[in-house]
Every structure is written in structure tokens, then in C-alpha cells.
C-alpha positions as CSV (number, residue, x, y, z in Angstrom):
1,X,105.0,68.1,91.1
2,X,102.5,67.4,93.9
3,X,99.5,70.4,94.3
4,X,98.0,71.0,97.2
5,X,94.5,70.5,97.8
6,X,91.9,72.8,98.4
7,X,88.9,71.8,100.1
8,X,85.9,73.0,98.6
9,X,83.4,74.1,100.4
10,X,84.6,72.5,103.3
11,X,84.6,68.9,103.5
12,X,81.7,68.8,101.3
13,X,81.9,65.1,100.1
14,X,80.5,64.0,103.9
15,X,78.9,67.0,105.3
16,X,76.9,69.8,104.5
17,X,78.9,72.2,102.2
18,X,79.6,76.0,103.7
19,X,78.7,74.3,107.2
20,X,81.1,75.0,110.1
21,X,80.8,70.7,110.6
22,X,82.5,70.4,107.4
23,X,85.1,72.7,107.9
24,X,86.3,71.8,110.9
25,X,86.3,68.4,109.8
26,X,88.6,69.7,106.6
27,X,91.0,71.0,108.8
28,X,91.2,67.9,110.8
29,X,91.5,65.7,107.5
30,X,94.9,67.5,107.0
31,X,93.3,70.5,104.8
32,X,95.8,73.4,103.8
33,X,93.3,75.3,102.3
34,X,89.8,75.4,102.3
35,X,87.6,77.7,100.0
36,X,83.9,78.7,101.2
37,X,81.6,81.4,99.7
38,X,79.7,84.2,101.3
39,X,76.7,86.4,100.3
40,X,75.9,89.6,102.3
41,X,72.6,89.9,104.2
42,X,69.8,92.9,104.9
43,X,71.9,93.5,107.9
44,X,75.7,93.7,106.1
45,X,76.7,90.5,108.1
46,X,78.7,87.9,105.6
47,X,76.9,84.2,106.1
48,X,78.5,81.3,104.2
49,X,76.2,80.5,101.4
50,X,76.7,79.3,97.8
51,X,72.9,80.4,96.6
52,X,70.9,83.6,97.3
53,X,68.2,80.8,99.2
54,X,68.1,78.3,101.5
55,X,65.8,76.3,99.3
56,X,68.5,73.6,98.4
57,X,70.9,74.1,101.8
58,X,68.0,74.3,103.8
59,X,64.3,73.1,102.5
60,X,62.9,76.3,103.4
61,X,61.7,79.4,101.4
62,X,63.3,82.4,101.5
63,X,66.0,84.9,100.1
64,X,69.4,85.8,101.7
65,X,68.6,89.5,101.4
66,X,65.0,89.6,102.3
67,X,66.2,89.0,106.2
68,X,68.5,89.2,108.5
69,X,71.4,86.9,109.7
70,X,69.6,83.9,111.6
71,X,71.3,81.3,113.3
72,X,67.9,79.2,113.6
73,X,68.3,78.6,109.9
74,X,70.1,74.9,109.6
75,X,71.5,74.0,106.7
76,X,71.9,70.4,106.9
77,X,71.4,69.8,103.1
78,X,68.4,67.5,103.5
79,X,68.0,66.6,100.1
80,X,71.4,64.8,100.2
81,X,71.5,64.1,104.4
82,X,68.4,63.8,105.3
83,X,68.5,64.4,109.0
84,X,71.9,63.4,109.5
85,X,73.2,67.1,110.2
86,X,69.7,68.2,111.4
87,X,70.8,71.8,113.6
88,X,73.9,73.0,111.5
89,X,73.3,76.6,112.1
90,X,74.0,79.2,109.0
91,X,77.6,80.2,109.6
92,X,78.4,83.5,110.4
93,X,81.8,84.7,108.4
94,X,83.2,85.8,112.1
95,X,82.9,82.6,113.4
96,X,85.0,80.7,110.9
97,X,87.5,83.6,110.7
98,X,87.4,82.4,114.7
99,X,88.3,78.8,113.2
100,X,91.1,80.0,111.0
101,X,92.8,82.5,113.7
102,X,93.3,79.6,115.5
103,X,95.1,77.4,112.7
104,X,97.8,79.1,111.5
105,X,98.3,76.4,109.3
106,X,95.3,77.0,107.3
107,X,94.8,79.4,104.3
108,X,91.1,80.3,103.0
109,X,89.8,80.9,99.8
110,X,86.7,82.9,100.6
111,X,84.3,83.7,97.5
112,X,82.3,86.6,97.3
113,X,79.3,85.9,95.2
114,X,77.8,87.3,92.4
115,X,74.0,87.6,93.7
116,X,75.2,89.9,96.6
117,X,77.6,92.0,94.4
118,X,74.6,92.6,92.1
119,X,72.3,92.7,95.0
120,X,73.6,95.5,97.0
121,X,76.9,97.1,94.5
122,X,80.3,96.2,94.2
123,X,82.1,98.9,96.3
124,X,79.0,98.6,99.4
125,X,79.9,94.4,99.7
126,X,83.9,94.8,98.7
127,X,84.6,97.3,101.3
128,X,82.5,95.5,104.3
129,X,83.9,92.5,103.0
130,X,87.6,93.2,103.2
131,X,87.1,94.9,106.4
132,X,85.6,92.2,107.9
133,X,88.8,89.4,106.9
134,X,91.3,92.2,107.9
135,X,92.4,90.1,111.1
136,X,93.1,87.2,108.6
137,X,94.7,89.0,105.6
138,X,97.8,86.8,105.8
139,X,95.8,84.2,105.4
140,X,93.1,85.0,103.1
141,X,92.7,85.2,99.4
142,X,89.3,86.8,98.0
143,X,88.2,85.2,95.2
144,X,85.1,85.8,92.7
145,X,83.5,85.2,89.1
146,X,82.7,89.3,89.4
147,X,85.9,90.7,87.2
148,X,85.3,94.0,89.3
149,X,85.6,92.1,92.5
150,X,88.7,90.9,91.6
151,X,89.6,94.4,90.2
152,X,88.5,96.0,93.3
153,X,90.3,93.4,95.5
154,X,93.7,94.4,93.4
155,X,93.2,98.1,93.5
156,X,91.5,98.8,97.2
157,X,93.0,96.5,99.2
158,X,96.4,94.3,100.2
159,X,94.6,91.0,100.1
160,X,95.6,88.5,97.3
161,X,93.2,88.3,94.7
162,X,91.6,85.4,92.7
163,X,89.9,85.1,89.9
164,X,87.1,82.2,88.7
165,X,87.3,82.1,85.2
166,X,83.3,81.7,83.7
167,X,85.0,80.6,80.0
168,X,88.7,79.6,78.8
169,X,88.4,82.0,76.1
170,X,90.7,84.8,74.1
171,X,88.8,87.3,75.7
172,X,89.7,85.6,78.9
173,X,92.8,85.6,78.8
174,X,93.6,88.6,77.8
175,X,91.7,90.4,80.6
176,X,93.6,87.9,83.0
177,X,96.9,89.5,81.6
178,X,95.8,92.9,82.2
179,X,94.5,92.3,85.8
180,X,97.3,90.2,86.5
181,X,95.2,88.5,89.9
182,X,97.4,86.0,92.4
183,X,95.0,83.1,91.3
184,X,93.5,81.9,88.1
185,X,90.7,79.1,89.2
186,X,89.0,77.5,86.8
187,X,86.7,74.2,86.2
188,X,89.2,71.6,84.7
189,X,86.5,70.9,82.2
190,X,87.0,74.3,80.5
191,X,90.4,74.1,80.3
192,X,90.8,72.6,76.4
193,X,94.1,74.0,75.6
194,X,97.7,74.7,77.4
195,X,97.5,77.0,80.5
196,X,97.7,80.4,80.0
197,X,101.1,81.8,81.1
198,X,101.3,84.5,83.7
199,X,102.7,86.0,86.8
200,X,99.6,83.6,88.7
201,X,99.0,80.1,90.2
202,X,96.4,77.4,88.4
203,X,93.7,76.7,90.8
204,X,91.3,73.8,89.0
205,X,87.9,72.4,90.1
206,X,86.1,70.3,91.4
207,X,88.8,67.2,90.9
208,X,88.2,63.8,93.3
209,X,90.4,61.4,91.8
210,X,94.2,61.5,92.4
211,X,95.4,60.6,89.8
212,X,94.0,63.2,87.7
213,X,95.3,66.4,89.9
214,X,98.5,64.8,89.5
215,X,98.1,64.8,85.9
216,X,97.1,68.2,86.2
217,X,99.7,69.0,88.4
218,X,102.3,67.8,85.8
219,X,100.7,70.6,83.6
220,X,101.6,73.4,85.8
221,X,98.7,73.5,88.5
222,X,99.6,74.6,91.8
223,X,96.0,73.9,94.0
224,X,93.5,71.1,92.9
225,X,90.2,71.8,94.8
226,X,88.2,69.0,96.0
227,X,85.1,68.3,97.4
228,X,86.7,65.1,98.8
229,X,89.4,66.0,100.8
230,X,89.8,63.6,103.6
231,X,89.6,60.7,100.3
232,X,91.9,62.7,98.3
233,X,94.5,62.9,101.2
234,X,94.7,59.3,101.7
235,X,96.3,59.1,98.3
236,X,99.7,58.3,99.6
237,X,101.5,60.9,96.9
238,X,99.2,63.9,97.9
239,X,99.4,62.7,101.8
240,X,102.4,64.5,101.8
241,X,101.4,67.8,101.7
242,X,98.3,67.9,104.3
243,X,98.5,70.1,106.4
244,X,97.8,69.4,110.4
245,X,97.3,71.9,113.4
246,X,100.4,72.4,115.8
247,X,100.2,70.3,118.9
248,X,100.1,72.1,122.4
């Protein structure tokens, strides 16, 4: 069995991770899917962020909710880039759903995170949220740690629904089974016993050696996500299912 690769965060490996850089350069690597998180702002606009600050994606004080969308913000990552990606503006969530409208070839994992869910309530960021990926609900899965996310995701909406597992647990498992989500995702590192059985697909992370998400693959696992994904795709086994936008 061959999984297909997810890339996390974009094409995080070489570029700045949530940055519209690295996706784009995911999608030209051969990408199928790429997963990217969001938090919700003062405003209610959706920016692709992983923290509540731009301390570590940006070197520069502040909180996500104490101000409004700004596209002078650049999250280059200069701890790890330096100066290499000076400029990458804070993506707006339209302007990447703008990336995947126009690669029907593409599926997104898009993670809603926690910080804004406790930040400004559950119902308040789900329903902006789904409204806001309605024009790419084909092509979307919502995924998040928050179990009423998820919930809310299954109940409210038609969008597929994943789940990111904080332990591989009893308890765990046994709330998967009653929320039955599309996706289970889970660090591989947690995962010390056989996969749970259910009406889902494995999703594991962050995996950047081949021959280890085809071992997992050979346990069951549908989607490996990567942080490497141009690397990863160069594996001559896992070549094979890249993904490549439709010539004109």
C-alpha cells in the first residue's frame, strides 16, 4: 500500500510554514494535500497561523486577537530563515482558498485551532469558519484537537471532519467510535499499539523518511503528513502518487 502525502504546513521543510511561498511551492512539488491551520482575529477574518503570536513566525510582539488582520505582518520565520523570506505577508484564509479553487487537484486539511476556539467560543469561530470554506467544501476537510470542533463540524455542517488525537488512549478511542469523524490524525509517536478500527482513515505525523510511511502504510495508514514533501516525493515508490496541476 502506498499513502499519500500530506504536506504539513505547506512545504514547511524549505520555507516558512503556513506561508502562501510554501504552499504554492507544495503544490508545485506534486502535493495532493496540504494541511495548514488558522486562528480567527479581532475582526473574524481566518489568517494562517499555528500560535496565537507572531513571536516565533514573525520576531515581533503581539497576539492574534489583540488586532486586526494585517498584511504588513511577514512571517518569514527568522529564527530558522533569517532574511531569506524577508516580506511573506500573513496569509489571509481567502487568498489560499483562491490557490486551491484553482487546483482542482488539490485537497486541504485546514485546522482550526484551539486558542481561537477558546478565545472567542466554539459555535462564533465554527460557523464563520465553515462559511468562509463553503466555495471549497469538496475539497476541504476541517480538522482540530477541539473534540467539539470536530463534533460541531459532524453535526452543523456537510464538510468532512477530522480529528487530531492529543493521546492514544481508551478514553480515546472510545469517544472516536462514538463521533465516528472522516479522519483520525495522530503523531506516529503516540501510536504504541494496533490502529484502532473504524469507519475512518489513519492520518499520522510529522513522518520525513520513506521508508517509514511505507511501513506505516503497510499498517493501515491512508495519509502520511510531512513537513518534507518535495524530499518525500522523490522517493521513487511514493512518486507515484503526487499529484500535479492540469496543463492548459
Amino acid at each position: 500500500m502506498t499513502p499519500i502525502l500530506v504536506a504539513h504546513r505547506g512545504y514547511m521543510h524549505r520555507y516558512p510554514e503556513n506561508s502562501i511561498s510554501g504552499i504554492r511551492a507544495a503544490i508545485d512539488a506534486g502535493a495532493c494535500i496540504i494541511e495548514f491551520d488558522v486562528q480567527m482575529t479581532a475582526d473574524q477574518a481566518f489568517v494562517l497561523l499555528h500560535d496565537d503570536n507572531f513571536k516565533r513566525t514573525a520576531g515581533v510582539a503581539g497576539s492574534v486577537f489583540d488586532q486586526s488582520f494585517s498584511a504588513s505582518i511577514s512571517v518569514h520565520e527568522p529564527e530558522r530563515f533569517e532574511d531569506q523570506f524577508k516580506s511573506e505577508p500573513l496569509p489571509l484564509l481567502e487568498q489560499v482558498l483562491a490557490l486551491v479553487s484553482a487546483n482542482p487537484q488539490l485537497s486541504v486539511f485546514v485546522e482550526i485551532k484551539q486558542e481561537s476556539l477558546k478565545q472567542w467560543g466554539v459555535d462564533r469561530v465554527m460557523s464563520n469558519l465553515i462559511a468562509a470554506l463553503k466555495p471549497i467544501q469538496q475539497q476541504c476537510v476541517i480538522i482540530s484537537f477541539d473534540l467539539d470542533a470536530v463534533t460541531y463540524v459532524k453535526t452543523q455542517s456537510k464538510f468532512r471532519a477530522g480529528w487530531v488525537l492529543h493521546r492514544y488512549d481508551e478514553q480515546h478511542q472510545m469517544l472516536a467510535q462514538q463521533l465516528s469523524p472522516q479522519y483520525l490524525i495522530c503523531n506516529y509517536k503516540k501510536v504504541t499499539d494496533d490502529l484502532w478500527p473504524g469507519n475512518w482513515q489513519w492520518m499520522l505525523y510529522d513522518i520525513d523518511k520513506p521508508e517509514l510511511a511505507l511501513m506505516w502504510a503497510n499498517k493501515g495508514v491512508a495519509l502520511i503528513e510531512t513537513s518534507d514533501i518535495g524530499g518525500m516525493l522523490e522517493h521513487p515508490v511514493l512518486a507515484g502518487r503526487a499529484c500535479h496541476p492540469e496543463s492548459d
